[in-house]
N, C-alpha and C positions, 0 to 999 in steps of 0.2 A: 639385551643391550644392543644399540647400535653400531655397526664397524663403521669408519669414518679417514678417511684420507689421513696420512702424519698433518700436525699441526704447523709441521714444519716448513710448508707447501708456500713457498710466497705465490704475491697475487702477480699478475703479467704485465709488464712495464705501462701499459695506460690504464690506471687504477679505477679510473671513471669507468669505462669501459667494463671491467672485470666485476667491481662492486655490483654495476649494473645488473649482471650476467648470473651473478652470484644471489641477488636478491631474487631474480625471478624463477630460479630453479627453484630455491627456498618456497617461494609462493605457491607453486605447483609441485611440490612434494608434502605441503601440509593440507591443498585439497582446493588451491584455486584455480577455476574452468576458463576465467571468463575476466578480461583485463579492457577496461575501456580508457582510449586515449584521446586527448586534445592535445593538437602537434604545439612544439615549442622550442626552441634551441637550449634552452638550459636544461632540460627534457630529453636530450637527445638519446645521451647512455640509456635509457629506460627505452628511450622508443627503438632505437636499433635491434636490444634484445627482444622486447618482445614482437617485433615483427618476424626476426630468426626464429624464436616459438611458437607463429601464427603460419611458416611454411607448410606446403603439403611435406606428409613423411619423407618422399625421395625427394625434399630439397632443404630438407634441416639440415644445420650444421649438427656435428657431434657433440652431442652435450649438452645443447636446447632438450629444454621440456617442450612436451606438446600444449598450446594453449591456444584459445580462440579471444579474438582479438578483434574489437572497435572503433573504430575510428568516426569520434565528428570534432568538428571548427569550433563549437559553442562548450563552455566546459559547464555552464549551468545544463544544457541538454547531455550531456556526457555523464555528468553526475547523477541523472533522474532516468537514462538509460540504464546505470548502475543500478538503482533503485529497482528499476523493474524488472533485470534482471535477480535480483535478489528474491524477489517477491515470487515470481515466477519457478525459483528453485525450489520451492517446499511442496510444490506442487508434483512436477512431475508428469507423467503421462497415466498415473492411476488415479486411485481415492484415497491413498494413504498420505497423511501429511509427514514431510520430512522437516527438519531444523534446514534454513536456510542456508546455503551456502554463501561463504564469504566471495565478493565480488571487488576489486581493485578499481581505482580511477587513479589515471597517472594526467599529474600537467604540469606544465612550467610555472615560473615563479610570477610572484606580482597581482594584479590584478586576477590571474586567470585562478588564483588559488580563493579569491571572494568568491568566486563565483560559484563554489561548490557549497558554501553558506547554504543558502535554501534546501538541497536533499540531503544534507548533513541532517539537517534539524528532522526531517520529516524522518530519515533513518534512529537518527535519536530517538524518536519517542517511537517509533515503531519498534522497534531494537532487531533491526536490518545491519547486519555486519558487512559496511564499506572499510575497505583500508583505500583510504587516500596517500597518496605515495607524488606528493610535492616537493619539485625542485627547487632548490634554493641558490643562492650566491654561499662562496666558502662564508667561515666566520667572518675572517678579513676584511670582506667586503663589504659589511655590515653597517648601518649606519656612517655609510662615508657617503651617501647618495649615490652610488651606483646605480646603473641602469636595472630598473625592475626589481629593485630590491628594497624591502620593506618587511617589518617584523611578522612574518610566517607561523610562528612557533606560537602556540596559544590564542592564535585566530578563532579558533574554536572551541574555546574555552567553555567547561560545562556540556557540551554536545558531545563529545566525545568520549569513549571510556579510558582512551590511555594518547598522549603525544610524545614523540620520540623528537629530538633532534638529534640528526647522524650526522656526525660530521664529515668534511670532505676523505675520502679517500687519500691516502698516498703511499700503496702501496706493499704496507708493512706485512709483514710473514702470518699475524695473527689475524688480520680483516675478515678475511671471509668466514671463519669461524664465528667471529660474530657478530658479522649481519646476519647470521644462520639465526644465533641465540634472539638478536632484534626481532626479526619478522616471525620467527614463532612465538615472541611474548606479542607481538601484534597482533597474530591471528590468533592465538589465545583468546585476548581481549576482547575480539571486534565476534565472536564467536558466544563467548560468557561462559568459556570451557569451566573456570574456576569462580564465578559470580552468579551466572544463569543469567545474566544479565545483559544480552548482546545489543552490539551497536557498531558505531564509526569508528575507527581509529585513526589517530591520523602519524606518518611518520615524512617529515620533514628532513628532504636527503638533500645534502650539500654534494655541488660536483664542483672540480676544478678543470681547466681547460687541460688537453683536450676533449672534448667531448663529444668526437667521432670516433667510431674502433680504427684501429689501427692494424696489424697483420696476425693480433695475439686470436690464438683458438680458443674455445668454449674452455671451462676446465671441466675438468670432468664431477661429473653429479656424486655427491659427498652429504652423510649424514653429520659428520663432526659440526657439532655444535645445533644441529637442532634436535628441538624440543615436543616431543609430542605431551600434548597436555590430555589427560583422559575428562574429558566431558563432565559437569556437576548434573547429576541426576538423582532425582527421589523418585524411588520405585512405586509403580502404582499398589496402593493398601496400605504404603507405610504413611506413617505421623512423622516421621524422621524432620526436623527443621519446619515443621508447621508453627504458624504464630498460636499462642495458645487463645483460646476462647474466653470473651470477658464475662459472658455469663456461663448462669448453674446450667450446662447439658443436659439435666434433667426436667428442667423448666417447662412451661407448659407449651411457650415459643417454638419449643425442641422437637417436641412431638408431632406425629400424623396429625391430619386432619385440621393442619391451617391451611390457608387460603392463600398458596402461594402461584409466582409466576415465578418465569427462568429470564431476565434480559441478558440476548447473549450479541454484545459488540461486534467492534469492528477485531476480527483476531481471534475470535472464541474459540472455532474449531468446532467439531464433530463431539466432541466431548457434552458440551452445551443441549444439544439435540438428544445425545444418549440418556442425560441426566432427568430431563424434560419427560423423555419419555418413560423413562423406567418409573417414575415417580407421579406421572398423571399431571404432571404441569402444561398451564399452556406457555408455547414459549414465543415470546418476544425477540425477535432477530431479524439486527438490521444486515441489510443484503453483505456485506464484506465481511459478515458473522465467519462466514465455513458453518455454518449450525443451519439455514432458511432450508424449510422446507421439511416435507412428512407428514406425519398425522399429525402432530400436537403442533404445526406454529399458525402461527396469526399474523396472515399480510397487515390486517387493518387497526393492529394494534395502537397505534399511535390514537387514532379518533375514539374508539373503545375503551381506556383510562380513561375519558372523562367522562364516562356513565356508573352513575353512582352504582350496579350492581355489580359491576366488571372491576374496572379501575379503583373506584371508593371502596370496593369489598378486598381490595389485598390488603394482606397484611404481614405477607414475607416474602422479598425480592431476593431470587440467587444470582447475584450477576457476574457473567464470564466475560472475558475481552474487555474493550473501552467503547463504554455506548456516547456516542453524541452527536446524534441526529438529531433526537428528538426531545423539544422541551417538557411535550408529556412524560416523558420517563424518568428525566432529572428532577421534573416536581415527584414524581411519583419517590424515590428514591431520598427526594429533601422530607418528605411526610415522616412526624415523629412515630406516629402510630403504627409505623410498620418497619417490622425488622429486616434490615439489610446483611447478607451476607457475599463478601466478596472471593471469588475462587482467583488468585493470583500468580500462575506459576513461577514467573520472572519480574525482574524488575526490583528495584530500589523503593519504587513506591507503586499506589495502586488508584485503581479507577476511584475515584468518590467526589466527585466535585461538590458535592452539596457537604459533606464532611458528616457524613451521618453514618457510617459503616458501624454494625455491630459487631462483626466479625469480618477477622479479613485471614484465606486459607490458601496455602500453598497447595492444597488438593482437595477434591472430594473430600467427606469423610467417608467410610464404608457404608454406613445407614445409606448416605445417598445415594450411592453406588450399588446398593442392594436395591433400590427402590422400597425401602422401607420410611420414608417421607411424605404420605402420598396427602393428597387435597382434600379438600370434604367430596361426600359425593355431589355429584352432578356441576361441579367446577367447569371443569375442560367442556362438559356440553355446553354449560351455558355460554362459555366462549365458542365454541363452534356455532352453536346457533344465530349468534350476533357479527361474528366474521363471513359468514354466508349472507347473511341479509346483506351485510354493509358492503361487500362484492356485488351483491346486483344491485345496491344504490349507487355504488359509484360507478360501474360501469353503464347505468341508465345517463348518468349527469356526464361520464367523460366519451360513453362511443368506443369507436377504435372499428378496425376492418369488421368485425363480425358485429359488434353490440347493434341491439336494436335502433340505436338513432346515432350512426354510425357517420351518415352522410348529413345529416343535421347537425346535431347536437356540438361533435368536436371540433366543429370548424367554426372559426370567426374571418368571414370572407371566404378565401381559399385554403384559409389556415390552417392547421392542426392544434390543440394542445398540448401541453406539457406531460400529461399522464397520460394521453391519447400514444405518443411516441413510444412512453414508457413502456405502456403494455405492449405496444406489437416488438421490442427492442426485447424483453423478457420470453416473450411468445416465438421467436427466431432463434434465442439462445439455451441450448440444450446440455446436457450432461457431460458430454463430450467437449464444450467449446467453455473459451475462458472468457470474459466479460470484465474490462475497464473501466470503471465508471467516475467521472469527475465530481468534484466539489459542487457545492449550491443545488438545485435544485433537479440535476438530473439522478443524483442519489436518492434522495427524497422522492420525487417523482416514484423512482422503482420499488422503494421502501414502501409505496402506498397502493402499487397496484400488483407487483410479481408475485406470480403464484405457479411456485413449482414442488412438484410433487420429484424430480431426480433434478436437483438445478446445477446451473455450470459451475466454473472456479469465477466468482466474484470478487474482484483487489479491487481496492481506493488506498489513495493517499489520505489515509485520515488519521496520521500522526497529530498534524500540523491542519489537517481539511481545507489546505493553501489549493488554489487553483494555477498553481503553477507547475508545469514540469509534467503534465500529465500525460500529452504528445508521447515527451521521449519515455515515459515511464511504460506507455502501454509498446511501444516499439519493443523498449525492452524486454516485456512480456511476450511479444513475438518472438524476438531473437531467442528468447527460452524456454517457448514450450510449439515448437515448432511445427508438432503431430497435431496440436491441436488449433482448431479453426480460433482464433482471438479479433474481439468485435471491442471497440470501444467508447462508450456513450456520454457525452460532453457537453457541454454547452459554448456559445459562441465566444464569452468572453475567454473563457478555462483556452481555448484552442489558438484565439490570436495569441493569447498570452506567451504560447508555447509553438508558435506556425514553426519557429525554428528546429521544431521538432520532425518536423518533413523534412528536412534536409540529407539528405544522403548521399556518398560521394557513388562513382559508379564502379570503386573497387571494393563497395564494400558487400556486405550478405544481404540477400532480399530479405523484404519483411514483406510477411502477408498478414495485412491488419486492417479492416474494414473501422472508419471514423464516424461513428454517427455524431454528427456536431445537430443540434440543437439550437438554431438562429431565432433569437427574438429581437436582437439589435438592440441590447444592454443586457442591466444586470436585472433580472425580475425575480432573482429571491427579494429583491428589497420590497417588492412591491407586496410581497409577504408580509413582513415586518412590520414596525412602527414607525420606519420613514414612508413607509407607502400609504398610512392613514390619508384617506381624503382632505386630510383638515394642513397637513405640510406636501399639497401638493405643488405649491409654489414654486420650490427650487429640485423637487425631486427626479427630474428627467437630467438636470444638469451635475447635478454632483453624486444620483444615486443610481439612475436609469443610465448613463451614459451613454447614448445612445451611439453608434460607428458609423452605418452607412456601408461599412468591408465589404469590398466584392470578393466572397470566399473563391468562384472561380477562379477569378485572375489570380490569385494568391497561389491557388493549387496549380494551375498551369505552370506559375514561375518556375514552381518546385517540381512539375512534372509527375505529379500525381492525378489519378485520376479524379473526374469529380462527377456528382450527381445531385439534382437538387430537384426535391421533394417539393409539393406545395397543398396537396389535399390528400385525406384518408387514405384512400382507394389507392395512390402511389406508393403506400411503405410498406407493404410487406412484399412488394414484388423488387424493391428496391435493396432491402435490407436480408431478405433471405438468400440469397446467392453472391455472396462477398466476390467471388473470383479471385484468382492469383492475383499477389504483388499489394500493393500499397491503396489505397480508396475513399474517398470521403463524400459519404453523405447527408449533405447540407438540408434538414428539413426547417421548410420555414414557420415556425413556432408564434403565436398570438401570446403579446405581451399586456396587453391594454386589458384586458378582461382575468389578468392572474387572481389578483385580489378577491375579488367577485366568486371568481370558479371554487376558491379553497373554501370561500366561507357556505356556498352551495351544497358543495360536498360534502362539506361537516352538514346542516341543517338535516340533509337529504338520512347521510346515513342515521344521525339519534332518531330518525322518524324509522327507520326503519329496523334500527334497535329494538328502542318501544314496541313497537308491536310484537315481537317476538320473544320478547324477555317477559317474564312474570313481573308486577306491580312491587311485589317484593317478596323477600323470600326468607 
């Protein structure tokens, strides 16, 4: 049991101040690093203490925790710095993954608490444990129209795992005890100590004025009243809380020697790759997997499902994380004729968009963890042998520094394209280095050319695969994985979106993060799509290409970041492989007019090169 100060302890004549002081020791005694703020006056008590937390040792007050501490202006960039710092936690400076640690975003009331909307939601379904810790007006002050005050509490309704309203402070004997109890059933929650099920929490703290400290000291660090919650875990082997299986186990489904793949999402982990391999799967993983890469995955799986011996011959999908890159896979997955099974360890619900899941499993089962599942013979060859072809067809049709039509082929004018980038962006990025990659087509892009036999730590925001928040999300990622070199690859719109992401004041920590931005001068996944069909090119430049014109220099300059800008082949690797300290953006300029064209190329290129190597039938 924990010893804990008498209960009898009142709190120190400015209760704002105290509560303040009080929550954040709480915060860092249940295991949080890492406190990002957006300044505010209703905000204050929050920010005075954790700045006394954010002192070097010989200048803490007594009684401060130690905590590291953020600061920007923008609270949508504040919130998606949280983000990336979270993401960035599980990582670490090895190969082991950890459970994410919980990361705090503190702001003022009003407007500035919408604004944390957007990486709420992307934490939500990522289930990234933010505790948002928003100032309020007391109750009092509530719908009277007061300055900046507006209903706070259930802003987030459904995004969240738990919201607290805390009322103001004033003072009373029993307070800190339970803010203690508050913020440990927060970090519980936001955690999924007792759900598995982690995410946002949000606690909505009322201050009354004043809400600058005054001459009281720290109180001293005090267990009474918090809560350590012991973490929900199901040991690897056991069936413990598994959802039971709708069909007979002994079925013929059940058995060796079907004709299975692994798709392993965005989130899979290493697990994914282990299962693949112990069982003779090829495996499918898209780059934010944690599973790319080894002897059994398949860069060019996407193009690959639609060859009737590869894609037409599965007939049982295990799929880990949340895949949704690719339309190949969610057809593959909607097909009756083939059994799906979902590995789900967290979460309320699970990946199946198409609603076809035959089973859905809180773990392995041992058969598959034995690798006693395996494929027919010559399965995985025959996918190797069509993932090699279909590498030197695309790399024939997109170039890149070394490919044989290198200085022809990927260029349009002085251009590069979009896979051309990708490969030398993949080919830079090594085991050692963490790799950000944005929404739309610079994911895709890599999904269709990376080929890594030890590859880096790959994060996207693909909760939500919103192209917002990415800037601060990969900053984030710097801030917390510091040992390692972080590169992150975007596209032009993903980055205006989020320029406010470069902002940084000059008391705050450097970031060493190299920006590959991606300039086509709009949006050219559309030109993918079915608004880029020839036949609706009429209004397509204005309401789907949107094109900008952004002079990314002058932007970078504002912000005092460095800038470089790419325009043919032969420039990017000599560009891209020497990030240098501090902060960097390189602007390559990307050929949008010929996307369309290039993707349907590349598909013709590789079935031709399939064919040939694949038997007639088998």
């Amino acid at each position: 049991m924990m010893a804990g100060v008498p209960t009898t302890t009142a709190l120190a004549p400015d209760p704002a101040t105290s509560a303040a002081r009080v929550i954040v020791q709480a915060l860092a005694a249940l295991g949080v690093e890492d406190i990002v703020l957006a300044p505010g006056s209703r905000s204050a008590p929050l920010a005075y203490a954790v700045a006394d937390a954010a002192r070097p040792d010989a200048e803490r007050p007594a009684g401060a925790p130690s905590l590291r501490l953020h600061v920007r202006v923008d609270e949508r960039s504040a919130a998606f710095l949280a983000v990336g710092l979270a993401r960035a936690s599980a990582h670490g400076d090895g190969d082991q993954l950890h459970a994410p640690r919980p990361v705090a975003v503190i702001t003022t009331s009003g407007t500035a608490v919408a604004n944390l909307h957007p990486a709420v939601l992307e934490a939500h379904h990522s289930g990234l444990p933010l505790l948002l810790l928003t100032a309020d007006r007391p109750h009092e002050l509530r719908g009277t129209g007061a300055n900046q005050t507006t209903d706070q509490v259930g802003m987030f309704a459904g995004a969240v795992r738990l919201t607290i309203d805390v009322p103001a402070p004033v003072g009373r004997a029993d307070e800190a005890r339970s803010l203690r109890r508050t913020v440990s059933r927060a970090v519980a929650a936001a955690t999924g100590a007792r759900t598995g099920d982690p995410g946002p929490v949000h606690l909505d703290l009322a201050f009354r004025e004043p809400l600058v400290p005054g001459d009281s000291s720290w109180p001293e660090p005090s267990t009474a009243g918090l809560t350590v919650v012991q973490a929900r875990h199901v040991p690897a082997g056991s069936s413990t809380g598994a959802v039971p299986t709708v069909a007979d186990p002994t079925a013929p489904a059940r058995r060796g020697g079907v004709a299975t793949v692994l798709v392993a999402g965005d989130g899979a982990g290493p697990a994914a790759r282990r299962l693949a391999e112990a069982n003779g799967w090829p495996l499918l993983a898209e780059p934010s997997s944690g599973a790319r890469g080894g002897s059994h995955a398949i860069a060019a799986y996407r193009l690959l499902l639609a060859h009737p011996l590869l894609g037409g011959a599965v007939r049982r999908v295990v799929v880990l994380g949340r895949p949704t890159l690719s339309r190949p896979v969610q057809q593959l997955l909607a097909r009756e004729d083939v059994e799906v099974v979902v590995i789900a360890p967290r979460g309320a619900d699970w990946p199946d968009a198409p609603r076809n899941a035959t089973d859905v499993l809180l773990e392995p089962p041992a058969r598959m963890r034995q690798g006693r599942m395996p494929a027919p013979a010559g399965w995985l060859d025959a996918w190797h042998a069509a993932d090699k072809a279909a590498a030197s067809a695309i790399d024939a049709v997109v170039g890149g520094p070394d490919g044989p039509d290198a200085g022809r082929r990927s260029r349009s004018g002085t251009r590069v394209t979009g896979p051309a980038l990708a490969r030398v962006v993949a080919q830079v990025s090594g085991p050692g280095d963490a790799l950000v990659v944005g929404s739309s087509n610079p994911v895709r892009d890599l999904d269709l050319v990376a080929r890594w036999d030890s590859p880096p730590v790959v994060l996207a925001n693909r909760g939500l695969a919103g192209i917002d928040g990415t800037v601060s999300t990969a900053v984030g990622v710097a801030l917390g994985l510091p040992r390692r070199r972080v590169r992150a690859y975007l596209g032009d719109l993903t980055f205006l979106h989020d320029v406010g992401g470069l902002l940084r004041g000059p008391l705050e920590t450097a970031v060493h993060l190299q920006l590959v931005v991606a300039n086509d001068d709009g949006g050219s996944i559309f030109a993918t799509l079915e608004p880029g069909e020839p036949a609706r090119a009429d209004v397509f430049e204005r309401v789907f290409g949107t094109p900008h014109g952004a002079d990314l220099a002058a932007l970078c300059a504002g912000y005092g970041v460095r800038h470089t800008r790419v325009s043919d082949v032969d420039g990017l690797l000599p560009a891209l492989a020497a990030p240098g300290p501090g902060l960097s953006v390189v602007e390559v300029r990307v050929d949008r007019v010929g996307r369309r064209a290039l993707g349907e190329r590349i598909s013709v290129e590789v079935r031709a090169a399939v064919d040939a190597v694949l038997p007639t039938s088998r």
